[in-house]
KOLPA-146485 format. One line per field, with one value per residue (C-alpha): residue number from 0; residue in one letter; x, y, z. Coordinates in Angstrom, 2 decimals, always signed. Layout:
% residues N
i = NUM,...
aa = A,...
x = X,...
y = Y,...
z = Z,...
This chain:
% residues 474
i = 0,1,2,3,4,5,6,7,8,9,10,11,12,13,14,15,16,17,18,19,20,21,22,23,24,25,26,27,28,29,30,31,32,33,34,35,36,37,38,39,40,41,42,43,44,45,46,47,48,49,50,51,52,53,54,55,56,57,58,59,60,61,62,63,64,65,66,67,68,69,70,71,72,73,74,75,76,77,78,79,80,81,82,83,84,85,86,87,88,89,90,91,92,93,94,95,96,97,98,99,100,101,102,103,104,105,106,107,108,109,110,111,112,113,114,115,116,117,118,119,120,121,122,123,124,125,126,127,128,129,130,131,132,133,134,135,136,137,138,139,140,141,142,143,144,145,146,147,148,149,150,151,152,153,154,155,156,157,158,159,160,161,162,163,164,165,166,167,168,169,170,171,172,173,174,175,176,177,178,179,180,181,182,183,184,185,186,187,188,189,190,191,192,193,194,195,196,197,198,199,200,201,202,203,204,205,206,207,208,209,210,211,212,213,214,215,216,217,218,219,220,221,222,223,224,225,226,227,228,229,230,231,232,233,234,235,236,237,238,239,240,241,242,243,244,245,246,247,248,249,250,251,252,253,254,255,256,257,258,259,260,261,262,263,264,265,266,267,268,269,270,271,272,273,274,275,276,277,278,279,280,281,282,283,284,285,286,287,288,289,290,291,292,293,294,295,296,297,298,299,300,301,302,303,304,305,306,307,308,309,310,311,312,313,314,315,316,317,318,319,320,321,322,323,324,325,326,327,328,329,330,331,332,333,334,335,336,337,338,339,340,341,342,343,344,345,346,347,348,349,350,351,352,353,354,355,356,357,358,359,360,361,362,363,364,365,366,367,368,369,370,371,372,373,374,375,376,377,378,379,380,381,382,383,384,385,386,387,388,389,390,391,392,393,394,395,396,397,398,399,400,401,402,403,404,405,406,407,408,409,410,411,412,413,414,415,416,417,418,419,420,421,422,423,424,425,426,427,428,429,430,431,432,433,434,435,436,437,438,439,440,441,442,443,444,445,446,447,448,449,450,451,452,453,454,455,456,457,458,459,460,461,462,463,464,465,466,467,468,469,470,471,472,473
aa = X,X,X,X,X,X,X,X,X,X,X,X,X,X,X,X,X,X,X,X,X,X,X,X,X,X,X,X,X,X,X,X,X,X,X,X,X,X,X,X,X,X,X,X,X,X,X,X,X,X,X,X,X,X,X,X,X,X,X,X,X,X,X,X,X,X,X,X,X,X,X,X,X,X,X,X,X,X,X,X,X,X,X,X,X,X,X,X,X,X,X,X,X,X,X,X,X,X,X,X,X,X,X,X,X,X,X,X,X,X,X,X,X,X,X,X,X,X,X,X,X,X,X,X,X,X,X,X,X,X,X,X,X,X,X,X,X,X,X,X,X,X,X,X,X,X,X,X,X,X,X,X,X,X,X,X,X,X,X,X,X,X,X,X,X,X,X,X,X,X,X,X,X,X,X,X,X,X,X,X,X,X,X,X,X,X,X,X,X,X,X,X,X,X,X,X,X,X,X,X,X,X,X,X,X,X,X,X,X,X,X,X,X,X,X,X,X,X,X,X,X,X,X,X,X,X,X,X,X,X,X,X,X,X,X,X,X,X,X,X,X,X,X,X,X,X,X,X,X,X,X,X,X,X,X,X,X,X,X,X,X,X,X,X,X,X,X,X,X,X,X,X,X,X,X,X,X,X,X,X,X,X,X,X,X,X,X,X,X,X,X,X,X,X,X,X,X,X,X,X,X,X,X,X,X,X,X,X,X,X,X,X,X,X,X,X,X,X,X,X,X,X,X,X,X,X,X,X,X,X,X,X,X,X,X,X,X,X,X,X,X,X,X,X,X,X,X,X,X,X,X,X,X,X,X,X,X,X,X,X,X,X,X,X,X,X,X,X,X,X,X,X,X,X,X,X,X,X,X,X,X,X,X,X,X,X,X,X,X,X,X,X,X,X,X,X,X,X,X,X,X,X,X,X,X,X,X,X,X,X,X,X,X,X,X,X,X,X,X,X,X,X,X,X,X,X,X,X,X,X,X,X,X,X,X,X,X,X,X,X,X,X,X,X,X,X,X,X,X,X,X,X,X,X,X,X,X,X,X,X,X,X,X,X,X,X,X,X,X,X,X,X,X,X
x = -170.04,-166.58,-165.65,-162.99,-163.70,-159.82,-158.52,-155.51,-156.29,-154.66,-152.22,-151.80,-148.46,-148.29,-147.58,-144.14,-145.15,-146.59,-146.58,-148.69,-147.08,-147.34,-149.80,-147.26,-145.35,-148.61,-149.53,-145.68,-145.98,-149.35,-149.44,-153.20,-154.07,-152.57,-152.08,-155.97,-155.49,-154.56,-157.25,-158.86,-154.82,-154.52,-157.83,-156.87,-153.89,-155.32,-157.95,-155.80,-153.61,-156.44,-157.42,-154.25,-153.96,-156.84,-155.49,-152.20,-154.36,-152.63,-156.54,-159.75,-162.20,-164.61,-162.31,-160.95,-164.67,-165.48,-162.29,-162.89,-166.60,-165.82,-162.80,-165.43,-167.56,-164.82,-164.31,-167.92,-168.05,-164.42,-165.81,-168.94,-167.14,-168.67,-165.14,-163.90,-160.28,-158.10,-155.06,-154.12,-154.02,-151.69,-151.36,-154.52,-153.11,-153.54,-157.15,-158.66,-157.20,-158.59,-162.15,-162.03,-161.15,-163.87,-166.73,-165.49,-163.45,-160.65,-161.16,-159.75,-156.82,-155.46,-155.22,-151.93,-150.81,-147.62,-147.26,-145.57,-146.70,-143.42,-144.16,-147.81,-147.18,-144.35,-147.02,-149.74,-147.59,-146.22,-150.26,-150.81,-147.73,-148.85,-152.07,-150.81,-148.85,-151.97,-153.74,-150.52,-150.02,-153.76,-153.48,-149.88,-151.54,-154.26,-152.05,-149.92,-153.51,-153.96,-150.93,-151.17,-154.65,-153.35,-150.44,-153.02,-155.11,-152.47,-151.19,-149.63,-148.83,-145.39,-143.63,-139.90,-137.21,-135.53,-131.92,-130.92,-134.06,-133.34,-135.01,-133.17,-135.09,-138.32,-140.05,-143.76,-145.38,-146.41,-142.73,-142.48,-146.01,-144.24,-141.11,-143.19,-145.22,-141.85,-140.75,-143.92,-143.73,-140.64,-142.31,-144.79,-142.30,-140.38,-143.76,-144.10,-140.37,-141.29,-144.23,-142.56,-140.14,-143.43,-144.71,-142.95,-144.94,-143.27,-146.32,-144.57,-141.22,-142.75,-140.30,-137.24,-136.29,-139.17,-142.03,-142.10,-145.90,-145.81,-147.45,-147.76,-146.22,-147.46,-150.81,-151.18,-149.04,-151.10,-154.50,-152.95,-151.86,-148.42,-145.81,-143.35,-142.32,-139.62,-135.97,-134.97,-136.44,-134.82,-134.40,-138.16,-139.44,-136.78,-137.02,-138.16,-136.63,-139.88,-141.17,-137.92,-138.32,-142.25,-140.33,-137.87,-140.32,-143.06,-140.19,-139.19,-142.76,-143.41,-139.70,-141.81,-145.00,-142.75,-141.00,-144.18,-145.85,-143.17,-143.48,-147.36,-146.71,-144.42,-146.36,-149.41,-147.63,-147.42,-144.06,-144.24,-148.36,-148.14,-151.25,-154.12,-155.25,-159.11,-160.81,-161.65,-157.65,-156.50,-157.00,-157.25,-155.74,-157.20,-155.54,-155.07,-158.37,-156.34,-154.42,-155.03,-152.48,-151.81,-151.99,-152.93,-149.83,-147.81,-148.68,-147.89,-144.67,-144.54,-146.00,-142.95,-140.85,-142.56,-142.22,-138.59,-138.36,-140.68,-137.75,-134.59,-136.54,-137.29,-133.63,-132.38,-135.08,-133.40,-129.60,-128.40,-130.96,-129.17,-131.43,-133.92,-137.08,-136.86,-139.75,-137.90,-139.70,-143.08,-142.44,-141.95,-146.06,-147.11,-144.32,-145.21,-149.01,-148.35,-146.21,-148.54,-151.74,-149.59,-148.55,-152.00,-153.80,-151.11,-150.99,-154.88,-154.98,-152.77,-154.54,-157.52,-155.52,-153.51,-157.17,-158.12,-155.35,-155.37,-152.60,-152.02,-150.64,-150.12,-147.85,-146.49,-145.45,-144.27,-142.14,-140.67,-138.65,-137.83,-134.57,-132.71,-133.75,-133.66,-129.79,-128.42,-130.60,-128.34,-125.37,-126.95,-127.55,-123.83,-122.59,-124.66,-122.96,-119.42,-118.60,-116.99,-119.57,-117.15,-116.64,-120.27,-121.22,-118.58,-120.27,-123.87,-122.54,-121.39,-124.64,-126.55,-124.64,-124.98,-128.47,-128.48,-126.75,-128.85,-132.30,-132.74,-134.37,-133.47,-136.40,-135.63,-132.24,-131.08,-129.19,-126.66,-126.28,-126.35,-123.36,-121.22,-121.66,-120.54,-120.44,-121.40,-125.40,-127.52,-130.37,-132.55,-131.68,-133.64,-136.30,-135.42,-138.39,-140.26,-141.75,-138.09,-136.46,-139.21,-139.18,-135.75,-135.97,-137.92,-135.85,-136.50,-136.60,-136.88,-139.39,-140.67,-143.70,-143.48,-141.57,-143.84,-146.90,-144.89,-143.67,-147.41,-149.06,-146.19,-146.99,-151.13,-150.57,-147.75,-150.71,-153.52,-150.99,-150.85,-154.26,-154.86,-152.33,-153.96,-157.75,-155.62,-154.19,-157.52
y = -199.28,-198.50,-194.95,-193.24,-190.27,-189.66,-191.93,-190.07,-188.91,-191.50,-189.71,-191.05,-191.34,-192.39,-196.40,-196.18,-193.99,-194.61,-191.33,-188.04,-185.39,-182.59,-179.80,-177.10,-179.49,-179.86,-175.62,-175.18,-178.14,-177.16,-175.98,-175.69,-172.27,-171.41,-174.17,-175.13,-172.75,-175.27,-177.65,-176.95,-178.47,-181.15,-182.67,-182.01,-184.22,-187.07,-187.05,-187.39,-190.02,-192.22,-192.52,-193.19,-196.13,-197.56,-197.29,-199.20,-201.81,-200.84,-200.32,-200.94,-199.28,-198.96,-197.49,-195.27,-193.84,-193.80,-192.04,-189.21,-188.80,-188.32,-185.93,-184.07,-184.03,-182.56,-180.37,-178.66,-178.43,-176.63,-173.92,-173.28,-173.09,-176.90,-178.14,-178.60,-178.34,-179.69,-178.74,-182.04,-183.67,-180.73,-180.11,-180.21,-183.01,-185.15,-182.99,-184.27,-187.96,-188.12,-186.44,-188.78,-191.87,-191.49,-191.13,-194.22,-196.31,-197.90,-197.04,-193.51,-195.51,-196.72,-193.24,-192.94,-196.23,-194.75,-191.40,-189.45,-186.20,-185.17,-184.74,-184.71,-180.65,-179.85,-180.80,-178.69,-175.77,-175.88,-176.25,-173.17,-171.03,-172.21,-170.64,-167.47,-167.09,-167.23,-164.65,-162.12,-162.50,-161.07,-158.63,-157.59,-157.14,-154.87,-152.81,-153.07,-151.97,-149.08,-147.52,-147.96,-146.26,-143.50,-142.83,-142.94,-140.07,-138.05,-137.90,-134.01,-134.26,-132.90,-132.93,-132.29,-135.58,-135.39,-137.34,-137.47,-135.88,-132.45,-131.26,-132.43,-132.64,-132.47,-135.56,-136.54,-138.17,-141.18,-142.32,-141.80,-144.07,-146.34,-147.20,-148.24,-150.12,-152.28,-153.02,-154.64,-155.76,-157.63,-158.96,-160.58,-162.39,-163.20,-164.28,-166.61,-167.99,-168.80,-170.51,-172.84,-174.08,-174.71,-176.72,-180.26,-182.78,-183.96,-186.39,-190.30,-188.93,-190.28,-189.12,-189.00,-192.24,-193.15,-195.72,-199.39,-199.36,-199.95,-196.09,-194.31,-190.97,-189.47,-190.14,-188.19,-184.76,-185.37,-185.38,-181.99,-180.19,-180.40,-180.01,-183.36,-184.93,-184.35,-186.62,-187.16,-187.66,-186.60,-183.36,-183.05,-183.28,-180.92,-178.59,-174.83,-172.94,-172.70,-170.42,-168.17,-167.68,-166.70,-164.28,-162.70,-162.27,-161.06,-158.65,-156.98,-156.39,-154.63,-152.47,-151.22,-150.86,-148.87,-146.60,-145.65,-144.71,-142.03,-140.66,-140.49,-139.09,-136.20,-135.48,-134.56,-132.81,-128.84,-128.70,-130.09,-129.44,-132.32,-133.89,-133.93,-137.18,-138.39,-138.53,-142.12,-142.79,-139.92,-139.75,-136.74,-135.67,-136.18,-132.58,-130.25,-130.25,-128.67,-132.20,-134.62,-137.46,-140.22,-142.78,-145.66,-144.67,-144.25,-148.31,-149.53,-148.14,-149.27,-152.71,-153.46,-154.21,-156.85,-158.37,-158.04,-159.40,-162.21,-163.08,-162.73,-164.88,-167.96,-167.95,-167.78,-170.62,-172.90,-171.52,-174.81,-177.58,-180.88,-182.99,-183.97,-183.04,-180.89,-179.29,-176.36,-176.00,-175.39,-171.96,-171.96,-170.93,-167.74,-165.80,-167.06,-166.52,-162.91,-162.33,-163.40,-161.31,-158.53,-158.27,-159.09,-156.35,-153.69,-154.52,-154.33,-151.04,-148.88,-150.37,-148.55,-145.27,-144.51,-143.89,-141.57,-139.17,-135.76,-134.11,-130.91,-130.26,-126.37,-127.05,-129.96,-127.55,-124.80,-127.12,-128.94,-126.65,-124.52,-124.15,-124.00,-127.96,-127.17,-126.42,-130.03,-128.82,-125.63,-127.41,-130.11,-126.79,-125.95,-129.30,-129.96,-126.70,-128.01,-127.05,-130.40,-131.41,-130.87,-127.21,-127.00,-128.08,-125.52,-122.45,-123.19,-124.06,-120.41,-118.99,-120.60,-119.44,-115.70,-116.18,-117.03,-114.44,-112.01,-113.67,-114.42,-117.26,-118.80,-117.54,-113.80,-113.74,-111.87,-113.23,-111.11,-112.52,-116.06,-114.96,-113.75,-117.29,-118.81,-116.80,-120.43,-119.22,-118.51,-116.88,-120.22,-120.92,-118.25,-121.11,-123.68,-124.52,-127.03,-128.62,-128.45,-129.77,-133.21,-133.41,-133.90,-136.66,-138.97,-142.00,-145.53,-145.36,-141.73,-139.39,-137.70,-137.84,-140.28,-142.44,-142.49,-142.68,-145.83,-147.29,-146.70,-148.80,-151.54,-151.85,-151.98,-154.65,-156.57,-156.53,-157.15,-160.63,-161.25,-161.39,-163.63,-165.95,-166.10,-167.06,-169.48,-171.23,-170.73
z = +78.91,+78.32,+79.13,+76.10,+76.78,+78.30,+75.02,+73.28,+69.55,+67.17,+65.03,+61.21,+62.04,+65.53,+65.46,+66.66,+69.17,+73.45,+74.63,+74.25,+72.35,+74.46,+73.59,+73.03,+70.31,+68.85,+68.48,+67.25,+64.91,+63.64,+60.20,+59.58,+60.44,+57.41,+55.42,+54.66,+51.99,+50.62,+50.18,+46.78,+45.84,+48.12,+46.88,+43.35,+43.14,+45.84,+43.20,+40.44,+42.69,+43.23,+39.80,+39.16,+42.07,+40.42,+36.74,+37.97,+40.11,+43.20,+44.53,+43.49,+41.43,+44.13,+46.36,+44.20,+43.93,+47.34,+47.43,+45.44,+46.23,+49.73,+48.93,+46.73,+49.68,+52.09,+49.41,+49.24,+53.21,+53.03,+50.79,+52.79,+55.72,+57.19,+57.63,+61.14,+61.08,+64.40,+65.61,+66.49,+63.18,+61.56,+58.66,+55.36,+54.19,+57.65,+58.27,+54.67,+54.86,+58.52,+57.67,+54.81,+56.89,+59.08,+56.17,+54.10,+56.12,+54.98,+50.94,+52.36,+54.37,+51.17,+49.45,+50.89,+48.82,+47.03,+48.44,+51.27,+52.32,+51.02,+47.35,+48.53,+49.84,+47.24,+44.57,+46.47,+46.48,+43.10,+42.31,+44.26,+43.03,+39.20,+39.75,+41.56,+38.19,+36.63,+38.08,+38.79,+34.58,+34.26,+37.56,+35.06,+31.61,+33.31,+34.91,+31.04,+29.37,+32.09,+31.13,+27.59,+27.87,+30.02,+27.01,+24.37,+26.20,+26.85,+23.60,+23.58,+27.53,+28.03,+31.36,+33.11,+32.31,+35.20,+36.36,+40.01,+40.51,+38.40,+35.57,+32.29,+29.19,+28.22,+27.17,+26.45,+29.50,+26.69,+26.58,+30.64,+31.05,+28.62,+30.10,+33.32,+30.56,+29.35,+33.22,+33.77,+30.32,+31.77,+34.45,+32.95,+31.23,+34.36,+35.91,+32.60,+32.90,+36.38,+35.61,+33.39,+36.12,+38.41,+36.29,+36.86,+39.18,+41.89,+42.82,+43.08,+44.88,+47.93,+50.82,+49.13,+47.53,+44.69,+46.08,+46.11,+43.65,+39.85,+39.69,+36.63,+37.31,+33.49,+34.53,+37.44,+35.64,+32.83,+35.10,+37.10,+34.01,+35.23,+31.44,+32.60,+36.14,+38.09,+37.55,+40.71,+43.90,+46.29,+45.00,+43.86,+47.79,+48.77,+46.18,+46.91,+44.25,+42.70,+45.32,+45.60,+41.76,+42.34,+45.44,+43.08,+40.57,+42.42,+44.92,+41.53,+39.96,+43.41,+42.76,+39.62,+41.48,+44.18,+41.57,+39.26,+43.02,+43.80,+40.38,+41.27,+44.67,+43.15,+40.49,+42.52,+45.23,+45.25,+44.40,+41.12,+40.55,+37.41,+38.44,+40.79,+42.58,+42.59,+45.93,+45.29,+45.77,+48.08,+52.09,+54.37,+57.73,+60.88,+62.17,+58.93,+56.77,+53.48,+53.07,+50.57,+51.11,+48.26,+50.62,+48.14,+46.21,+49.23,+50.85,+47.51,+47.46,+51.40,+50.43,+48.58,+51.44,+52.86,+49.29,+49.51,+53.01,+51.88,+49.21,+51.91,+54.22,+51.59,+50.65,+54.36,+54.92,+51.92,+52.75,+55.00,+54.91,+53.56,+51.30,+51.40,+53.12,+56.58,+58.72,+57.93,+55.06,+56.56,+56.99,+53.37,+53.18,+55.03,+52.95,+49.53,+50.47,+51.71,+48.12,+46.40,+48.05,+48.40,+44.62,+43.54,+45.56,+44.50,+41.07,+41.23,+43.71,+41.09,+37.65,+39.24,+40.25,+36.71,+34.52,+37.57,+36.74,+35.96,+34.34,+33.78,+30.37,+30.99,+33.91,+32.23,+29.58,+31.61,+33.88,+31.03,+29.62,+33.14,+35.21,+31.29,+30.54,+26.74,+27.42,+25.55,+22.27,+22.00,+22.46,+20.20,+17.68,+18.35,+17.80,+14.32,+13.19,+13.81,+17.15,+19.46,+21.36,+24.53,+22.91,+22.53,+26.13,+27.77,+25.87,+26.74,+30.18,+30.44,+28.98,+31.71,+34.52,+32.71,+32.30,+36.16,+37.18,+34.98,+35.73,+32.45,+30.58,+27.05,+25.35,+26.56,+24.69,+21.81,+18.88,+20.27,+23.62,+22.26,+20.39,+23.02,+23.95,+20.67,+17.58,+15.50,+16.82,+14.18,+14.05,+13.75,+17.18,+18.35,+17.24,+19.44,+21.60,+23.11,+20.10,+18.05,+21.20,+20.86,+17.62,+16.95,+19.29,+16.47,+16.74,+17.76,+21.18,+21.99,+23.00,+19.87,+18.72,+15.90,+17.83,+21.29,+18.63,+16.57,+20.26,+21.62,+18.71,+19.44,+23.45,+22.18,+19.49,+21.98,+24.76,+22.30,+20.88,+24.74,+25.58,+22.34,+23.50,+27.18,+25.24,+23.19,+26.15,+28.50
């Protein structure tokens, strides 16, 4: 009996080759830790690239359903974990076309027929980054709804507008939940824009020069959903700027998710006492039992780093690869993976926070029109009552640095007093408030009432048209 038991593994690729590649090459070239993420994609379009073999002749029918019953078969053990993946053969792509090999025989040596895994992984991936558009445009409209829902509650909130971190002007939290509502709004459109771009097939490219088979390149886009197919081939196997768009996207949706987490973190904390955090998203100290940290808030604004690495590190992987395909490019998948996870979770993580919420409109109130913040409505009052704005600005100026110096506060002065300031004060100034100070703000755009309660019904009806258009295209 002949003894094989020292015979070398046969690599798919390894006719040209007599010796062993060494067994560090083979853990440094290995891709398939991470890439049999993969799979449910690779089998999609070897599928769809058999039937298409067999529509063109270039096979038979019989193989082509030997090939895609056993590729449904590897499929099924994948899921339930049955699959034995090996280091030595890769990659998924090699892993599935060996496994498949050894059930059929040589139907599942002619699935390569007019392909190279070349445009075999750049359709994969722009299969995988299609989908993670997919489910980051639902992960965006909940967030969208969340704080839509959270405006709509707190309809009379008020809190401090602040610039460089100072209290300016008062302004209903509705119109602050809002503009966090019209970044993502933005991103979902980037994340749409993006999609677009993914979706071109790069399946017939074959390594970088076209293939030598009478294949039907419609077919197989058509079968994978894919809009057209790419125009040239060299530049379809090589191409990556798919994922860098998904990266840029995705980095700036995290930006958002970064900026409305230090709002939530400030608002909660002692000094400014806007809002109190639910246990079910707050943490403790293992030292001081009085803390209540907002952890979830703070690793979301933390998570967006490794976004924004993710995005420098695809670009510095593209930045001086000649065409057209280079190994470089394996290291093209752990990042976009990570993005994508990342984003998802975080997006997911604060849609569950915002609801959870609880403001306090009484401090709100209080804080909103503290340290003089109503001081641009007097010189507003000034200015509507002919006084240069510039004019206007210098006198109230002066009245706030009396009022510091006297420890006084606008609603404690006299007609009097505001008249040694300016003698164009009336006494209807002594009505400017809060509530004059937001309504007067009831223009397109701006935080009165009207117009947070006409912009509110706008970002419902723009999500509502969103999630119709989603069902439409579903």
């Amino acid at each position: 009996m002949h003894d094989d038991s020292d015979q070398l593994p046969v690599k798919l690729w390894g006719g040209r080759f007599t010796g062993k590649t060494s067994d560090l090459v083979d853990a440094f070239n290995a891709s398939i830790d991470f890439d049999r993420r993969l799979y449910r994609e690779d089998i999609a379009a070897s599928i769809a690239h058999a039937r298409m073999l067999a529509h063109c002749s270039i096979i038979s029918t019989d193989d082509r359903n030997a090939i895609i019953s056993g590729l449904e078969t590897i499929r099924e053990e994948i899921a339930s974990g049955q699959f034995d993946f090996r280091v030595d053969r890769e990659d998924i792509h090699l892993n599935i076309e060996a496994a498949l090999t050894e059930r059929i025989g040589d139907p599942g040596r002619r699935l390569h027929t007019g392909r190279s895994r070349n445009d075999q992984i750049a359709t994969d991936m722009r299969l995988f980054a299609r989908a993670a558009c997919d489910q980051i445009l639902v992960e965006l409209h909940t967030i969208r709804g969340a704080l839509i829902s959270l405006a709509e509650r707190e309809t009379g909130t008020v809190i401090p507008g602040y610039t460089h971190l100072q209290r300016a002007q008062p302004i209903l939290l509705g119109h602050h939940l809002l503009a966090y509502e019209a970044m993502f709004n933005r991103d979902s459109e980037r994340i749409s824009q993006t999609r677009v771009r993914i979706n071109v097939s790069p399946l017939g490219s074959g390594a970088l020069a076209g293939v030598a088979y009478p294949i039907d390149r419609e077919m197989t886009a058509n079968e994978l959903g894919f809009d057209s197919i790419s125009t040239n081939s060299l530049d379809a196997v090589s191409d990556r700027d798919f994922v860098v768009d998904l990266h840029s996207a995705a980095a700036l949706a995290m930006v958002h998710i970064s900026r409305l987490s230090e709002e939530i973190i400030l608002w909660v904390s002692d000094e400014f006492h806007l809002a109190t955090l639910d246990d079910a998203f707050a943490t403790g100290s293992s030292i001081m039992p009085q803390k209540k940290n907002a952890d979830v808030a703070e690793l979301a604004r933390g998570k967006s780093a490794r976004v924004i690495g993710n995005l420098m590190q695809s670009l510095a992987l593209l930045k001086s690869q000649p065409l057209a395909y280079n190994k470089d490019n394996q290291e093209d998948k752990e990042s976009l993976f990570d993005t994508v996870d990342t984003l998802v979770i975080s997006l997911r993580v604060m849609s569950a926070m915002l609801p959870t919420l609880a403001f306090d409109a009484e401090a709100g109130a209080v804080a909103a029109v503290a340290n003089f913040a109503l001081a641009t409505d007097y010189a507003d009052y000034l200015s509507k009552h002919g006084v240069p704005f510039r004019d206007a600005h210098e006198a109230v100026g002066k009245l706030v640095l009396s009022c510091e110096q006297k420890g006084q506060r606008f609603d404690e002065l006299s007609l009097e007093e505001l008249q040694e300031a300016h003698q164009a004060f009336q006494a209807d100034a002594l009505e400017i408030d809060l509530s004059t100070s937001l309504n007067s703000r009831d223009i397109p755009g701006g935080t009165g009432p009207v117009a947070v309660a006409t912009a509110l019904k706008a970002a419902r009806v723009r999500l509502d048209s969103d999630e119709l258009k989603k069902d439409e295209a579903t």
